[in-house]
Each structure stands twice: as structure tokens, then as C-alpha cells.
C-alpha positions in Angstrom: -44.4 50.7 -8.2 -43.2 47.2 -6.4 -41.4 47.6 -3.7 -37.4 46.3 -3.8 -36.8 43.7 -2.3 -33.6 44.5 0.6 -31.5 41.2 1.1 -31.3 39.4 3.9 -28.6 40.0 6.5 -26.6 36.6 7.1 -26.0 36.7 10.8 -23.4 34.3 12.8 -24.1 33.2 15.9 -21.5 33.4 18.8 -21.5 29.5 19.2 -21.1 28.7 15.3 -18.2 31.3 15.5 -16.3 29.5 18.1 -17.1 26.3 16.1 -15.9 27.5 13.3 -12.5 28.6 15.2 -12.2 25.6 17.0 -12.0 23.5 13.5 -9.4 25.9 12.4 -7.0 25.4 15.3 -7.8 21.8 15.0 -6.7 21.4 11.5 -3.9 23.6 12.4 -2.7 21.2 15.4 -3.4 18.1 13.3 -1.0 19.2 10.5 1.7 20.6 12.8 1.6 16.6 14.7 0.9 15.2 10.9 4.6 13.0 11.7 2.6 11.5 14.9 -0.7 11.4 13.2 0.9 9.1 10.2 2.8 6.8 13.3 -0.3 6.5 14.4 -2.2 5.2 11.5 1.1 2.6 10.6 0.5 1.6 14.5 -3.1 1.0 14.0 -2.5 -1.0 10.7 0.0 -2.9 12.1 -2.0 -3.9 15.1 -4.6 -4.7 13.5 -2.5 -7.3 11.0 -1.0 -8.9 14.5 -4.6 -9.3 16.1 -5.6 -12.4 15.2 -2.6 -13.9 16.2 -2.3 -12.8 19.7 -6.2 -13.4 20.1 -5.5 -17.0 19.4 -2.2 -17.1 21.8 -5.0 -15.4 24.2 -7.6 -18.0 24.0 -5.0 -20.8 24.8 -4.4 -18.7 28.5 -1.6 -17.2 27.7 -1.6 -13.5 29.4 -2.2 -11.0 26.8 0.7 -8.9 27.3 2.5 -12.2 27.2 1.0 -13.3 24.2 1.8 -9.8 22.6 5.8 -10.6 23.5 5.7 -13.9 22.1 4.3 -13.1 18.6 6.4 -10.2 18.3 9.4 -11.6 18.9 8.5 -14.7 16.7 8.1 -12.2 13.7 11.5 -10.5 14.7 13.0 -14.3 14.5 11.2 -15.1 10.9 12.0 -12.4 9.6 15.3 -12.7 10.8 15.5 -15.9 9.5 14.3 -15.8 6.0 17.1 -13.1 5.8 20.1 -14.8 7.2 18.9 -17.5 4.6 18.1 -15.7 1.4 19.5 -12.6 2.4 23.2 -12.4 1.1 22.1 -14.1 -2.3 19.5 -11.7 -3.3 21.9 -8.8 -1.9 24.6 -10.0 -4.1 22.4 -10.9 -7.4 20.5 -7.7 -7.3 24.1 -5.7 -6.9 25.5 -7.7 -10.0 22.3 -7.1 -11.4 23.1 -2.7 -10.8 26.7 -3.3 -12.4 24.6 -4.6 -15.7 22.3 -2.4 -16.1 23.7 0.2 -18.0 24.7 -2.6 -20.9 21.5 -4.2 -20.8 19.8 -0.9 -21.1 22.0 -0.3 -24.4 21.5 -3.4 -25.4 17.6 -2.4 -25.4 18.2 0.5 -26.7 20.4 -0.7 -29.5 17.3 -3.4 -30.5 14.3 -0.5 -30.6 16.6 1.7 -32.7 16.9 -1.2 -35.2 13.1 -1.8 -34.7 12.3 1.2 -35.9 14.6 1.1 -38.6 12.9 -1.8 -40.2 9.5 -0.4 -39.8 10.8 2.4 -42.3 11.2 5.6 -40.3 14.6 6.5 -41.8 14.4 10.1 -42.0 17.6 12.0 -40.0 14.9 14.0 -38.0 13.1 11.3 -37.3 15.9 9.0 -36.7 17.2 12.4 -34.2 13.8 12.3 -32.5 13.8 8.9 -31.8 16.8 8.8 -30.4 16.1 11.5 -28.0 12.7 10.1 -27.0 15.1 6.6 -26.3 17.6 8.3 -24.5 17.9 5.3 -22.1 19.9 7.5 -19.5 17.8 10.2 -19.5 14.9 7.5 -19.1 16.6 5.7 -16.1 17.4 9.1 -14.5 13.8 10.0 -15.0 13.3 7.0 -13.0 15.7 7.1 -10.7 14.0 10.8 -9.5 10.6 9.0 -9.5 11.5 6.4 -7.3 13.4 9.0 -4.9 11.1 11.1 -4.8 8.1 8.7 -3.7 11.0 7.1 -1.2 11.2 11.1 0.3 7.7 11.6 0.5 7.7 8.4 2.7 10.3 9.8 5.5 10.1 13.7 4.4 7.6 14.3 7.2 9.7 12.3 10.2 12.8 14.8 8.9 15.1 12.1 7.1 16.0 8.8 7.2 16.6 8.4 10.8 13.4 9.9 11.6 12.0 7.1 9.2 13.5 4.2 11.3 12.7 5.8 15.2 8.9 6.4 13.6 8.8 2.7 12.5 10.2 1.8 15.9 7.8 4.1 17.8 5.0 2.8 15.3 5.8 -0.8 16.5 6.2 0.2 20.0 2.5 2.3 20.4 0.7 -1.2 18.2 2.3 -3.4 20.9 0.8 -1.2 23.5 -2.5 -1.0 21.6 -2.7 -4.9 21.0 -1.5 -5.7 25.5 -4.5 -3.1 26.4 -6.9 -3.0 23.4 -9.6 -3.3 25.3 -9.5 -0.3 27.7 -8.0 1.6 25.2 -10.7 1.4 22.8 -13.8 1.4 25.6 -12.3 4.8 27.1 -12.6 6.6 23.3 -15.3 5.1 22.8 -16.7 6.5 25.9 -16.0 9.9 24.6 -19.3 9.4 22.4 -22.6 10.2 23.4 -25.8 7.6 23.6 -26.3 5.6 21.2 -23.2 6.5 19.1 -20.9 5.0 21.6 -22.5 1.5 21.6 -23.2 1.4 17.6 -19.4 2.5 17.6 -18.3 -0.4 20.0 -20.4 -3.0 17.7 -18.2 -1.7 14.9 -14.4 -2.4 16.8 -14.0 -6.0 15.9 -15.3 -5.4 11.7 -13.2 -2.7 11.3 -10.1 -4.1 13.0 -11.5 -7.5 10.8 -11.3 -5.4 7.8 -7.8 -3.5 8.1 -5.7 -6.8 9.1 -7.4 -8.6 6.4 -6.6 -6.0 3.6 -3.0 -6.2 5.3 -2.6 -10.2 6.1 -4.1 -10.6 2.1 -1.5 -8.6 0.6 1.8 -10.2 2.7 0.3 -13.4 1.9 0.1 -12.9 -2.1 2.8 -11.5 -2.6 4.7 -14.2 -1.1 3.1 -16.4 -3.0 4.0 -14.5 -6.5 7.5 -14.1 -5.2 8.1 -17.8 -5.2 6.5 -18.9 -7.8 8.2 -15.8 -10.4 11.9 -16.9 -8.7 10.7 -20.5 -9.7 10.2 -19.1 -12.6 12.4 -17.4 -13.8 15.2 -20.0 -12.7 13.5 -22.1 -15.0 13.2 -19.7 -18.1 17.1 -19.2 -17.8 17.8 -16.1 -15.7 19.0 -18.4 -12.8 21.6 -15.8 -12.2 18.8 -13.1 -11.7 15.9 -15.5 -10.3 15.7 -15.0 -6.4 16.8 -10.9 -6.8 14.2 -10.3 -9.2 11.8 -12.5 -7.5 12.0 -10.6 -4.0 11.8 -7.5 -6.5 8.5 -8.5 -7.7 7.2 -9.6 -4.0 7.9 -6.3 -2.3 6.3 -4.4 -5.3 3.4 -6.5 -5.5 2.4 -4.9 -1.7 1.3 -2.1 -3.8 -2.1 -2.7 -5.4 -2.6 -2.3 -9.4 1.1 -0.8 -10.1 3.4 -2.7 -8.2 3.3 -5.9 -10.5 4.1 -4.0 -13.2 6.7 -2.1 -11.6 8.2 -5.9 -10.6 8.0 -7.0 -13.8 10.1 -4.2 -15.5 13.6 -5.3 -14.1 12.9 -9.1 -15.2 11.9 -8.1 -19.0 14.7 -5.8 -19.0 17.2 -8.8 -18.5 15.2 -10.9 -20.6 15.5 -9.1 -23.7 19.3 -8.5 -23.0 19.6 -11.8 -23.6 18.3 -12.5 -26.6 16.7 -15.3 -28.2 12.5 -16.2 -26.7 13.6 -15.9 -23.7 12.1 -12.4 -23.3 8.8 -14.1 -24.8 8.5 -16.4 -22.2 9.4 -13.7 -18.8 6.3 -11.9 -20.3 4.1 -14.5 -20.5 5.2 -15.7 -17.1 4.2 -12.4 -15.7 1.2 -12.3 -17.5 0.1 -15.6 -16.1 0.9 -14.4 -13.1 -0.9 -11.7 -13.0 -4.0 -13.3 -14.1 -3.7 -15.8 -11.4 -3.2 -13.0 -8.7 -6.3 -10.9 -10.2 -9.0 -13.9 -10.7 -7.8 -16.0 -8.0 -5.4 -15.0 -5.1 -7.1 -11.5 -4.6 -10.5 -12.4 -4.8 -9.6 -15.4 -2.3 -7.2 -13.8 -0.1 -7.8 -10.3 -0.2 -11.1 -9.4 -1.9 -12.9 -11.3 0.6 -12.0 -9.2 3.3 -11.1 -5.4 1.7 -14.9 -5.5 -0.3 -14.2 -2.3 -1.6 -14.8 -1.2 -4.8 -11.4 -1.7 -6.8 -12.0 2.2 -8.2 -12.0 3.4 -4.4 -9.0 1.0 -3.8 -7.1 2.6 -7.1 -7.9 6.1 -5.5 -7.3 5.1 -2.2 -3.5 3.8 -3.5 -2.8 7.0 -5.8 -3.8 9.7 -2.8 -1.5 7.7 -0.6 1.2 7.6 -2.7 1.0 11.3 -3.7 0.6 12.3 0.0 3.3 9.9 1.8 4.6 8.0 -1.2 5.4 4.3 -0.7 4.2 4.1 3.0 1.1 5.8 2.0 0.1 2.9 -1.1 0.8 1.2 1.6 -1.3 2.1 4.8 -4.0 4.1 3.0 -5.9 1.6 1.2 -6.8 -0.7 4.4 -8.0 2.7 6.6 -10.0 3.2 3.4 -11.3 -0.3 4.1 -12.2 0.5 7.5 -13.8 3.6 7.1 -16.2 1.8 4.5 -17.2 -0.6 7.5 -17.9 2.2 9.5 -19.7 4.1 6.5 -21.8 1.3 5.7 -23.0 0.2 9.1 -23.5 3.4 10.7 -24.9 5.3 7.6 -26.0 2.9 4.3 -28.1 0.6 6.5 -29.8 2.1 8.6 -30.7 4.7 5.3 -31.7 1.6 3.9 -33.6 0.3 6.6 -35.7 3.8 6.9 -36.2 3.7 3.8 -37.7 -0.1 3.4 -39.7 1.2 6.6 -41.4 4.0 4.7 -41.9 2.3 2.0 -43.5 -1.1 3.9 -46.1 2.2 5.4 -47.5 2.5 1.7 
């Protein structure tokens, strides 16, 4: 008769016990400071956008912390600028633009009921579900919810909206300290690391701050390009009235990868159609030019270049922030994504591959 086999106790040490507590209190601290932790990665992004610029001022003698001063208050004055001279045009055209919604969105209405009319679905239910599924109120609300509720995910974690503007000020305040004392500052975590992880980490500082400003400096870049040339545009195709609004529109949604030129485009076709005529042809053409000029040539140029990131990881990357901290997180997530994949590849892929090569170079 065999013998039964008893199990085998699973014992836990006293030291993987604490371990394990420790990273339980540590997850616990990290989401109770989650509003400081998500200042933090804004400051980091930012600092690492502003880099190149104050290492330039730097290199012409210019003290650092001077050099930090100087670019920051030249990007208060452009910014500044561009608004006191575009500002109160766009303000105005995308405030007429609110007033005409609700006629342009019957309007629209109005053409895909007749639409569907033509294509023979007369019957009364089906006429009644139609007109349900183009309830064009119900549809903006709907809309109007969705874009609320990714603006409150954005500040809901900072307690409202004044929490929102203090953490961007605190934000700007900690990546001007970060950029005047970089150096220190990153030696002395760095430090924190034991032999040889804190020199393979310190060989990684400039690639991944590389990386992050690039993903960042790309973005701002294109979609100021796109928001020119779709105001040129559409001043052209006949929406004059619209042009600049709709273009700044379309060049703040752009920031966000893969649904932020469709989400700029929306408001454009809406007042094309309203008008009537091709005109509505031509907006969507324009924006599909557009877009094909920003997917094969300004983001592989300008951004592609310096994320290299797989555009899956990217989409990911752009839906998880969103979900988590809505627009801030499409926003900051993606180039931290980018950074992390410097650090993955250069202290894990290579040298994998390396071993690797080396055990296969023994055979």
C-alpha cells in the first residue's frame, strides 16, 4: 500500500513578512500623496521639455539658475503674446460659434432624417427609432458629460478647480527647481542605488530626459503646425467666420495622440455641413489631408524620431491616462511611457541580448 503523500508546509520567513508589509504601507502612502505624486510627474515632463533650452543658455555662460529665469519668463512673454494677439478673436468666434450650435445641429439633424428617408426606411417605427438614435440633444448632452467628466478626472484629485491651477503652479515651481539644480538632485537619488546600478542609472539621465522632452517638444511643435495651416484652411474653404476658433480647436486637440484630430475635426464639419453646398466636401478632405500629412510626415520627423515607441504601447499609454487622470493624463502619460522604455531597453533588453549573443558565440 503507497504511502500518501502529506503536502508541504509553505513557510514565510520573518524578513519576506516585513517585505511584504513594507510594500503595503508603501502603496498605501503613495495613493494617499497620489495629488503630489501626479505634480510630480507634470514637473518632471515639463522639465524635461525646457532642458534643452536652458542647456543652450548654459553653454553661452549664462548661470544656470539665470538661464532657468530667463527661459521661463520668455515662455510666460510668448505665450502672453500670442494671446493678447489672437486671443480676443478666437474668444469671440468660438462664443458665436456656442450661440449656433443648437441650429447647426438641427440643421444636421434635419439633413440625416431626410437621408434616411430617401434610402427607403419609411416605416413609423423605424422612422421613431431613428429619430431617437438622432436625438441631437440627447447626443450633445452625452457629449457634453464626456468631456466633463475627462476635464474632472484631470483636477478631481487636486480637490477642484483651484486645486488644479496651485498644482500647475507648484508643478512649474518644483521643474524650475529641478532644471537650476538638476545635477545634484539627480546624483543624490541616484546615490541611493547600490554598485553598479547607480552608474548604469546615471548613463541613463540624459536618454531618458532626451526621450520625455522630445515626445513633449514633438507634439507642441505639430500641432502648431496643423493649427495654422487648418485656420488657413478653412478661411479659404469659406468658414472665415469660424477659421482661427476652429483652428486653435484642432491644435490643442491634436496634443492628444490618435483621438485628438478627430475630436478637432468634429466642430469644423459640423459648421461645414450647416452650410450647405461642397463645402462640407472640401473641410473633410482638408482634414483628411491633414491628417495624412501629420501621420507620414510630421510625426515620424518630429515626434517618431524621438518617442520610438511602438504606436500600440503609445495608444495604451494615451487610453490608461486618460481613464486615470483624463486630459492631463493623455497628456503626461505617454512620454513617462517613453522614458521608462529607455530605461527598459538599456538596462534589461541589451544586456539580455548581449548574454545571449555571448552564449551563443561559446557554441
Amino acid at each position: 500500500m503507497k504511502a500518501i503523500a502529506m503536502p508541504e508546509k509553505v513557510t514565510i520567513s520573518l524578513g519576506n513578512f516585513l517585505l511584504f508589509v513594507a510594500v503595503g504601507l508603501l502603496l498605501v502612502l503613495c495613493w494617499q500623496l497620489r495629488s503630489l505624486i501626479v505634480v510630480l510627474m507634470i514637473a518632471v515632463v515639463i522639465a524635461a521639455t525646457l532642458a534643452p533650452a536652458i542647456a543652450t543658455a548654459h553653454k553661452l555662460g549664462i548661470p544656470r539658475w539665470l538661464s532657468v529665469i530667463g527661459v521661463y519668463l520668455g515662455l510666460i512673454a510668448a505665450i502672453t503674446g500670442i494671446g493678447l494677439l489672437i486671443g480676443p478673436t478666437v474668444v469671440e468666434q468660438i462664443e458665436r460659434l456656442i450661440r449656433r450650435l443648437p441650429s447647426y445641429l438641427e440643421v444636421l439633424r434635419s439633413l440625416l432624417e431626410d437621408l434616411i428617408i430617401r434610402i427607403g426606411m419609411s416605416d413609423p417605427d423605424d422612422s421613431s427609432m431613428i429619430s431617437q438614435l438622432l436625438d441631437i440633444q440627447g447626443l450633445s448632452s452625452w457629449a457634453i458629460r464626456s468631456s466633463q467628466q475627462l476635464v474632472v478626472r484631470s483636477y478631481s484629485v487636486t480637490k477642484g478647480i483651484i486645486g488644479s491651477v496651485f498644482s500647475l503652479l507648484l508643478a512649474l515651481l518644483l521643474s524650475g527647481y529641478m532644471l537650476s539644480g538638476s545635477d545634484k538632485l539627480l546624483q543624490d537619488i541616484i546615490n541611493l542605488f547600490p554598485y553598479p546600478w547607480n552608474t548604469r542609472l546615471s548613463l541613463q539621465v540624459r536618454p531618458v530626459s532626451q526621450r520625455m522632452g522630445g515626445y513633449i517638444q514633438g507634439r507642441i511643435l505639430v500641432s502648431a503646425i496643423l493649427g495654422v495651416v487648418i485656420s488657413i484652411g478653412l478661411n479659404f474653404l469659406g468658414l472665415a467666420d469660424f477659421a482661427l476658433g476652429l483652428g486653435v480647436i484642432a491644435g490643442f486637440t491634436n496634443l492628444i495622440p490618435f483621438f485628438g484630430p478627430v475630436l478637432g475635426s468634429i466642430p469644423a464639419l459640423i459648421v461645414a455641413i450647416a452650410q450647405g453646398g461642397w463645402t462640407a466636401l472640401w473641410v473633410l478632405l482638408l482634414f483628411a489631408v491633414i491628417q495624412n500629412l501629420e501621420t507620414y510626415v510630421l510625426d515620424p520627423l518630429l515626434v517618431g524620431n524621438s518617442v520610438k515607441v511602438h504606436p500600440l504601447y503609445q495608444l495604451l499609454a494615451v487610453l490608461g491616462g486618460a481613464q486615470v487622470l483624463g486630459i492631463v493624463g493623455a497628456l503626461i502619460v505617454p512620454p513617462w511611457i517613453a522614458g521608462g522604455a529607455v530605461l527598459l531597453e538599456s538596462l534589461y533588453v541589451q544586456p539580455k541580448l548581449a548574454t545571449e549573443q555571448k552564449a551563443l558565440n561559446k557554441f
